[in-house]
N, C-alpha and C positions, 0 to 999 in steps of 0.2 A: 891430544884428543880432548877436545870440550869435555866438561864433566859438566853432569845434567844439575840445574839445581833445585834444592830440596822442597822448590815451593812449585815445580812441577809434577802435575798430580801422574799416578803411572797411568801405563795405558791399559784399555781395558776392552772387552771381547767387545764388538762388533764398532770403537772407534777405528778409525782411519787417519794414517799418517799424511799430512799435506807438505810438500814441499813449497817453501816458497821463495828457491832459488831463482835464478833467470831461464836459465833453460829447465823448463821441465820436464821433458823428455828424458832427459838423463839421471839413472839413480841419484840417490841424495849421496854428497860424499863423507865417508866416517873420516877426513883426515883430521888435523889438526886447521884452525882457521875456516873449516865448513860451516854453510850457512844453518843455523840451529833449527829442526822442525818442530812444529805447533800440534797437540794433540786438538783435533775436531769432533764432537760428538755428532754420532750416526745421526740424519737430517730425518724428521718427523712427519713432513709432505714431501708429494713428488714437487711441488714447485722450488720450494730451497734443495732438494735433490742435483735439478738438473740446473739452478742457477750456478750451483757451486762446478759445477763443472763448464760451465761456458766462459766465467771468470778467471778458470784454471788457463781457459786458452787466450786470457788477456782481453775480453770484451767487458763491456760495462751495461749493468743492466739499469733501464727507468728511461721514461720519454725523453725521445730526444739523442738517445745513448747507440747502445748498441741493438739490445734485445730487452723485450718484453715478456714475463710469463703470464699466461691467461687460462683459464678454464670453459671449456666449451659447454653451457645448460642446456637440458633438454626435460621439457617437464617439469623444471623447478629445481632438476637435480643435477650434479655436477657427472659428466660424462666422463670425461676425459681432459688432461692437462695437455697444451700445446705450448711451441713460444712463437714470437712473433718478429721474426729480425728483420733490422727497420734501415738496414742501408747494405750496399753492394756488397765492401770490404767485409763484413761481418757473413755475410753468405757466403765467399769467396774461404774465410777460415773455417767456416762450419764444413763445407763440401771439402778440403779438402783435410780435417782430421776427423771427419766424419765415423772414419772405426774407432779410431780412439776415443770419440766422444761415446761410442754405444759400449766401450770395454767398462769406462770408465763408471756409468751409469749401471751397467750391466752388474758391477760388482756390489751395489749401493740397494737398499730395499726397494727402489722404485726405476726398474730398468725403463726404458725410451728407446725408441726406434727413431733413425737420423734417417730419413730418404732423400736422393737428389734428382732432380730430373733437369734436364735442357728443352728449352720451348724452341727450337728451330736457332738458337743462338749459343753462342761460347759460353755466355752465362750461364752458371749454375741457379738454379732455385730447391734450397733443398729445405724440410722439412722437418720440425721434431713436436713427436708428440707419444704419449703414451698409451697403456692398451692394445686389446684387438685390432689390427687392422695388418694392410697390405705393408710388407715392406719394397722398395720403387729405388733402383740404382741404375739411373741411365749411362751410357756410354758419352764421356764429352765428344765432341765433332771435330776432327779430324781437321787438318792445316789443307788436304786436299780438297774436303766439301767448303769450306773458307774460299779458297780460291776458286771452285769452280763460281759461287754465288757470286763472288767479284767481277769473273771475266763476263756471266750472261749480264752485269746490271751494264760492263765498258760497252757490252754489243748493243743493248739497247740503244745506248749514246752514241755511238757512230752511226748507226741505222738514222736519227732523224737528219744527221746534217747532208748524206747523201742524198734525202727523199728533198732538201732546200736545192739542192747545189743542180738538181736535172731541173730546177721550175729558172731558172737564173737566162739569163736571155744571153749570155757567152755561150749557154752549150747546146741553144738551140738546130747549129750546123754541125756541132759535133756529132761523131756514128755512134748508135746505139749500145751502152756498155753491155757486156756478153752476160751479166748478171745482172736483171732488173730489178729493181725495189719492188715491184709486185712479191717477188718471190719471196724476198727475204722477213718482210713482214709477217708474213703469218707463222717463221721460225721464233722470229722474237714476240709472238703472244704466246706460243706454245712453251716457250720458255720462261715466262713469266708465270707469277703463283698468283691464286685465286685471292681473291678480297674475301678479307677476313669479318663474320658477323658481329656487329657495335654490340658488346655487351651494355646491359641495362643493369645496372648494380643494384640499381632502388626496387628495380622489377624482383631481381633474385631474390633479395634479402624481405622481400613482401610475401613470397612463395615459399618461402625459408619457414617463416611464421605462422601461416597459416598451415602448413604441413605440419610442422609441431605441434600446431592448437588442435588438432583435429583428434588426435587419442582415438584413432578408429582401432580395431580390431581387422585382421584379414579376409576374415569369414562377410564383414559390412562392407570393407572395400571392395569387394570380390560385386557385391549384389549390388552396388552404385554403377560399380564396371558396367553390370548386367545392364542394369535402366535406361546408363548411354546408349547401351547399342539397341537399344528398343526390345530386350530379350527376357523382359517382365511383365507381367499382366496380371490381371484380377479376374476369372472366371466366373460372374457371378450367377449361372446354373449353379456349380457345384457351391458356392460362396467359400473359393479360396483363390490363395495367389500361386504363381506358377511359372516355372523357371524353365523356360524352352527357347532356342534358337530356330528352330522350326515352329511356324502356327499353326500347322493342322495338326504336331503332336500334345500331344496333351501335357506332358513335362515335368518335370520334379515339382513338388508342393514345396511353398513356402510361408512359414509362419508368420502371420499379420501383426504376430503382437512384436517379430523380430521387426518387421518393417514400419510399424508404427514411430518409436524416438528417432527413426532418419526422415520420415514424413513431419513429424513435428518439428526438425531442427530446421527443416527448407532444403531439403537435399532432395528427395523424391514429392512426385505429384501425381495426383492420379486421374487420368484422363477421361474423356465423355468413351461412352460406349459404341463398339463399333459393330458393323452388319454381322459379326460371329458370336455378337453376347460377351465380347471381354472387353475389359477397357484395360489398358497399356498405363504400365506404371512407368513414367515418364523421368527424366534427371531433370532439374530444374535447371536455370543458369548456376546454382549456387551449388549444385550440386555438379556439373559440368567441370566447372571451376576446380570444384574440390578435386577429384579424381587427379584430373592434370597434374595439380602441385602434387597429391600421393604418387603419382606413375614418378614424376620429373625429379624430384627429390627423395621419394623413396624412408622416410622417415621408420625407424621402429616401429611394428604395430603393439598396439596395447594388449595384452593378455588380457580375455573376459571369458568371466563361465556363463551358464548358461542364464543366470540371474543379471546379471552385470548385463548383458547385451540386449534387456529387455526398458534398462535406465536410461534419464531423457541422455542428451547428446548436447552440446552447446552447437552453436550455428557459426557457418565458416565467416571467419576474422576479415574483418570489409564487406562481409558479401552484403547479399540486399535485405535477406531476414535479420542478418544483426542490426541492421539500419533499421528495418520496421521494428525492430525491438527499440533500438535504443528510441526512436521518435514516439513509440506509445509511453516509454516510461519518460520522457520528460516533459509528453504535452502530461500526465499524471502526475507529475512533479511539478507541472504551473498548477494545476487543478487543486493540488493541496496545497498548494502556495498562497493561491488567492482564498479558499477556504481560511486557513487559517489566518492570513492578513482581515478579512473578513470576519472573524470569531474575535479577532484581538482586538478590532475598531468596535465592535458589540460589545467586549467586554470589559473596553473602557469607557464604551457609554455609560454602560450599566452600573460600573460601577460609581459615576460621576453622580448619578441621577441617585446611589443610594444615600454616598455623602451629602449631596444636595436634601435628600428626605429626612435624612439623620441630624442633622441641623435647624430645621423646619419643625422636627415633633419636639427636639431640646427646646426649644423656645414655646411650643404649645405646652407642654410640659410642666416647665419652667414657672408660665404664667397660671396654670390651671390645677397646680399643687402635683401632678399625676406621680404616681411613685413606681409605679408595676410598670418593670422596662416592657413589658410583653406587649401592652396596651397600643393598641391603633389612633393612629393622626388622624380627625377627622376632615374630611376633607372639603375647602371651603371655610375653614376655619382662619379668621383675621382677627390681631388683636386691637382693643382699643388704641386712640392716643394716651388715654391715661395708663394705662398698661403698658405700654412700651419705653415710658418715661418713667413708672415704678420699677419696671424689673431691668432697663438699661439692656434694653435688646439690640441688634446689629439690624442697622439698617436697612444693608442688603436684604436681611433672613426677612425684616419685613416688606419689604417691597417684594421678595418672591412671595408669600403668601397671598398679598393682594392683589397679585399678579393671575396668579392660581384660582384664586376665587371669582375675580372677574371674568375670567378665561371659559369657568366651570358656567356661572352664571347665563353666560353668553349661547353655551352649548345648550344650554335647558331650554332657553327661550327660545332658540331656531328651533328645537325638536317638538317643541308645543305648537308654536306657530307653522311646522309642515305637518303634524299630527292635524292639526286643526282645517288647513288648506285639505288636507285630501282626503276626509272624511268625510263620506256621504250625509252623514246624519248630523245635523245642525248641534254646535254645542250649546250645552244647558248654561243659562242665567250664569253667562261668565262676567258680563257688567263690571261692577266695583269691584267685585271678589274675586276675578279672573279667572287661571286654572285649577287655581287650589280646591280641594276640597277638605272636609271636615275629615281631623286623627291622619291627616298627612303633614309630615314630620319635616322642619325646614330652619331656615337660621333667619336668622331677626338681624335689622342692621341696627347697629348700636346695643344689641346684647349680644353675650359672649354665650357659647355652646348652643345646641339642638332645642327645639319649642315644638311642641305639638299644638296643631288646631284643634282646638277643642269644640267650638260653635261659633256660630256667626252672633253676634250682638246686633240689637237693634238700628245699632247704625250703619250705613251703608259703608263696606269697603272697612268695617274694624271688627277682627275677630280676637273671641277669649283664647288665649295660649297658655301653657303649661310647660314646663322647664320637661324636655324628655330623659330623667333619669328616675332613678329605684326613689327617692323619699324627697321632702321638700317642693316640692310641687306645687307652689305660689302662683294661682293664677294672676295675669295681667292681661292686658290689650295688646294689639298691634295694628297700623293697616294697613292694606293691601300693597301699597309701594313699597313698604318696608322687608316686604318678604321675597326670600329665595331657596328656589329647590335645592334639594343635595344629591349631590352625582352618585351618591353610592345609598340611596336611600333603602330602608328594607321593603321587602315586597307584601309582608302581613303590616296589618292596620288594627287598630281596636275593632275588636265585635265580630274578626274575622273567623271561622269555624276550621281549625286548622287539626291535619293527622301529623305524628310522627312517618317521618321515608321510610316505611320500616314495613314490609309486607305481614306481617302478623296485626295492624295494628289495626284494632277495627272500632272503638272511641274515640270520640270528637273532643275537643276542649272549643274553649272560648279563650277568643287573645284581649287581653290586658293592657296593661302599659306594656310601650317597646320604645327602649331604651339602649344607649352603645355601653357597654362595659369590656373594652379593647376590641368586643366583637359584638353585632348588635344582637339581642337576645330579648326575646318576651315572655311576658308571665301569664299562663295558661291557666284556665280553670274551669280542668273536667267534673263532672258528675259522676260522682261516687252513687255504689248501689244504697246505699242508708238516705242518698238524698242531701249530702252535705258535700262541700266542697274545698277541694285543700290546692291551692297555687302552687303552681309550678314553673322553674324556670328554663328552660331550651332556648336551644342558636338556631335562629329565622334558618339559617340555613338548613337546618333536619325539618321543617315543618312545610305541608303545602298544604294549599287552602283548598278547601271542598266543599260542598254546597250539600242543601239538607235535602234534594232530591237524590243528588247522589248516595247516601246514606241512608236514605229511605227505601230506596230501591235495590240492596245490595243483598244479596242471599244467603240466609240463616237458614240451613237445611240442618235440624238433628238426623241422627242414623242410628239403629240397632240389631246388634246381630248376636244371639246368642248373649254370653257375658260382655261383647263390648258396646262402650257407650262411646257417639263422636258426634262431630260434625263436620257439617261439607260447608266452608265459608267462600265467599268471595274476597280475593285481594281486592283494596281499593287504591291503593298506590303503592308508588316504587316501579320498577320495569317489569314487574310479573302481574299490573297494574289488568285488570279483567279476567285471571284466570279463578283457578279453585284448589286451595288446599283444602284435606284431608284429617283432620285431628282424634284422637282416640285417648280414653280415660286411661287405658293401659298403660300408654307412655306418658301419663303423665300429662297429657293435654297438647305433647306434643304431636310434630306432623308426621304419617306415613310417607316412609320414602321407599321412592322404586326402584333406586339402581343404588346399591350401598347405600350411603350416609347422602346423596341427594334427596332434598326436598319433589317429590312427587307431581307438580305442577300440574295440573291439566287442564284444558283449551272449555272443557262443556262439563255438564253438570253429570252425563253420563260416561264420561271416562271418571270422573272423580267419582262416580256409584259404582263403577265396574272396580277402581284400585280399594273401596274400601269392602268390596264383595272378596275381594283377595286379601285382605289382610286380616278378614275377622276367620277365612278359613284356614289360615295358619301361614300363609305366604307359601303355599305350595308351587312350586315348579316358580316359571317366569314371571313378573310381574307385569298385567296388561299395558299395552302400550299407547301412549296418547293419543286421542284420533277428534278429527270436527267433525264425526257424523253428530250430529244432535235430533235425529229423526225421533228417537223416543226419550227425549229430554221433557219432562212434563214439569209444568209450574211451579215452584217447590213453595212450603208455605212457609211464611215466615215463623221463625222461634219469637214469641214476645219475651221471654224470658231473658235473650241476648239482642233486644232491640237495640238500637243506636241511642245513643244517648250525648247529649252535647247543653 
């Protein structure tokens, strides 16, 4: 007797003893000279379960081999293990140790069921797979049913040559045989088996898919059923839906919000209205479709509670809503495509044109001392010859400048000359002095930065200029050829009577020099109440100009009530530009407001007397509401004491 050696480990509960003798059928033998068996540890999945015993019967598993293990998905998740045996001989041993393979398995963590069946042939096709299901042991056929199917196919074949041999022009004098081929043909159809229907493989395996994609519930299949057979409807007297096979009964209710995720996936429709007030909740094609694959295939339904069956549904796999889905999302998918191709050619223009600017002010910059990165390029600005040859500028940077300034130059003169064309009113003594007028602000050619016209000189077509910055203000000459406008000129001038945008503001200044300090900005200078006046600096941009009618005509209403002292003013600009606020000593000078912390605005002078008739009585209840009646709006007299001043 073999003695086992010590580097075999023992055995232990739940391995198994494998023989790997030749015959395995038979015990393993203890003699002396027997074959030594191999301790195997218990197999982890059913697939190494059941390979290890298909190998036991001498097949080889992997393409090409004998047998394949696979796993059947449903829903993403592993159903069931089957195997896949991939030639005759291997079916031929499966069917007939077929018990043995289910003993075998049977004793192992993960038992299988072996089925065999016969298709109308001696061949076996048998089956293994694991789980729930049917087990299928046909009877093989019989050496008698063999030979009957032999002798009807010999009959066939004698049958056509006797139907040749009576058309033959030897047997036309011969007597009629006592058994006609009329007769015997219609035995040999009868005897013959039906044509069998072309399965469509690609057809199956499409209906396969879509039955599994569908995740219905039984309760939705059931009411798809329904829609096919036209046994839904929408009652909209009572405004519900309704489940009857009869139409004059009125039928079980059903809930819209159930039938809504299969109306949205494309499975139900709902129809025009018909002469009884109901309209028919119809199956779609996609919906037609679907059912079919669920009857034909028959798939698990999906467990849903009463929440879950209220969730959208995805739409049946090929059908024609998945198609209208997929084509909205990829004409949406060009549409941000080109968007975004579109935003990326924009945003390397943009950023072309800032490197292009950033280059352009380096070199203004460069030449004009400027230090404050913050500071604005002016625009139109070209440097000398002697200046480009002192500070060793790029060529290019200067050829785009002068590019630029010509460009600009060009635009100003077409817009004067169609200003000019399409004006009714004749322009004034433009002669030698052209369009310019006097404190309009321009570039000199052959001087560097901005020049204000100061006045015209006795000679025709030569005006006194001023360098437009805060100190050094050297006057010189210029004439008329030499000058050009600026594209970004400011919109206030010397002398001009300009407010802050600012609706409280109700003094005038007088504008000054205006000059670019990275932004252009002018020096104001209002009238103080002592009658002196102190400069001040502002960005053109907060200031508009106003005229001393407007300022003269603008209403200074005092108001007195009890201990409070106000007044009723007019806005003169800003967007609340014609209204009336409301001001009161109590706050401090500030404004009554009517709805919380809003400022109070009102349209006429008597909404602004009725909100400040509410405030001096304590703000009781609501505060009055804006209105344009002005029927008892009477003249209000001017305060001299807060006249306008400029």
């Amino acid at each position: 007797m073999a003695r086992r050696s010590r580097f075999v480990p023992k055995p232990r509960e739940g391995d198994r003893w494998i023989q790997t003798a030749l015959d395995l059928d038979t015990p393993a033998d203890t003699t002396e000279g027997a074959t030594t068996m191999a301790i195997v540890p218990a197999p982890k999945t059913p697939a190494t379960a059941i390979a290890r015993d298909l190998r036991r019967l001498g097949l080889k598993q992997g393409p090409g081999k004998d047998f394949r293990v696979l796993g059947h998905m449903v829903n993403g998740e592993r159903d069931h293990t089957y195997v896949e045996l991939l030639n005759a001989d291997a079916r031929q041993i499966v069917a007939d140790r077929a018990d043995d393979l289910e003993a075998w398995s049977a004793a192992s963590p993960f038992p299988f069921t072996v089925s065999v069946r016969y298709y109308e042939t001696a061949r076996p096709w048998p089956s293994i797979r694991n789980g729930a299901h049917e087990r299928i042991r046909d009877e093989q056929p019989t050496e008698e049913t063999v030979t009957e199917e032999a002798a009807t196919e010999e009959l066939v074949e004698d049958v056509a040559p006797a139907a040749v041999e009576e058309t033959t022009p030897a047997a036309v004098d011969a007597p009629a045989p006592a058994a006609p081929v009329e007769d015997a043909a219609p035995a040999v159809e009868d005897e013959q088996e039906p044509a069998q229907p072309v399965v469509d493989h690609n057809e199956q395996y499409k209906q396969q898919c879509q039955a599994n994609a569908l995740v219905w519930s039984t309760k939705q299949a059931a009411h798809v059923r329904a829609a096919a057979a036209g046994h839904l409807f929408r009652d909209d007297f009572s405004d519900s839906f309704r489940w009857s096979s009869d139409r004059a009964k009125t039928g079980r209710r059903v809930s819209g919000s159930f039938l809504a995720p299969l109306q949205n996936a494309g499975f139900l429709l709902l129809g025009d209205t018909g002469a009884d007030g109901r309209r028919v909740v119809e199956a779609t094609p996609d919906g037609r479709r679907a059912i079919f694959v669920w009857d034909a295939h028959q798939p698990e339904p999906t467990e849903r509670n009463h929440k879950q069956e209220r969730m959208p549904l995805n739409p049946l796999m090929w059908g024609e809503e998945a198609g209208r889905r997929t084509a909205t999302f990829q004409a949406d998918e060009d549409r941000r495509r080109a968007e975004r191709d579109a935003w990326w050619t924009g945003h390397q223009e943009h950023r072309a044109a800032e490197d292009r600017e950033d280059k352009l002010r380096a070199a203004w910059a460069k030449v004009e001392g400027i230090r404050n990165p913050c500071s604005k390029r002016p625009a139109g600005w070209t440097p000398t010859n002697d200046q480009v040859a002192e500070h060793s500028l790029d060529p290019a940077v200067v050829a785009a400048l002068r590019l630029e300034a010509a460009e600009l130059i060009t635009a100003a003169t077409e817009a004067a000359a169609a200003a000019a064309a399409g004006s009714e009113q004749p322009t004034e003594d433009t002669g030698p002095w052209g369009d310019f007028r006097e404190n309009d602000i321009v570039t000199v050619e052959g001087r560097p930065g901005e020049w204000e016209l100061m006045a015209r000189t006795d000679r025709p077509g030569v005006w006194d200029i001023e360098p437009a910055r805060a100190d050094n203000r050297e006057r010189a000459t210029a004439e008329t050829p030499a000058l050009s406008p600026l594209a970004d000129a400011p919109h206030v001038r010397r002398g001009d009577l300009v407010l802050q945008h600012y609706p409280e503001q109700t003094r005038a200044a007088t504008v000054g020099d205006v000059y670019r300090c990275g932004r252009w900005v002018a020096v104001k200078h209002p009238l103080a109440t002592d009658g002196h006046t102190r400069a001040t600096v502002d960005d053109v941009d907060t200031l508009t100009v106003v005229t001393r009618e407007h300022l003269d005509s603008a209403v200074r209403l005092p108001v007195e009530a009890g201990e409070h002292r106000g007044r009723i003013m007019e806005v003169l600009v800003s967007r609340h530009a014609g209204t009336f606020r409301v001001t009161c000593d109590c706050l401090d000078g500030m404004e009554v407001c009517r709805n919380g912390r809003q400022i109070g605005y009102s349209r006429t002078v008597a909404a602004a007397s009725a909100l400040w008739e509410w405030h001096a009585a304590g703000q009781q209840g609501p505060a009055p509401e804006d209105s344009d009646d002005t029927a008892d709006a009477e003249a209000p007299a001017q305060d001299p004491a807060y006249a306008v001043a400029a």
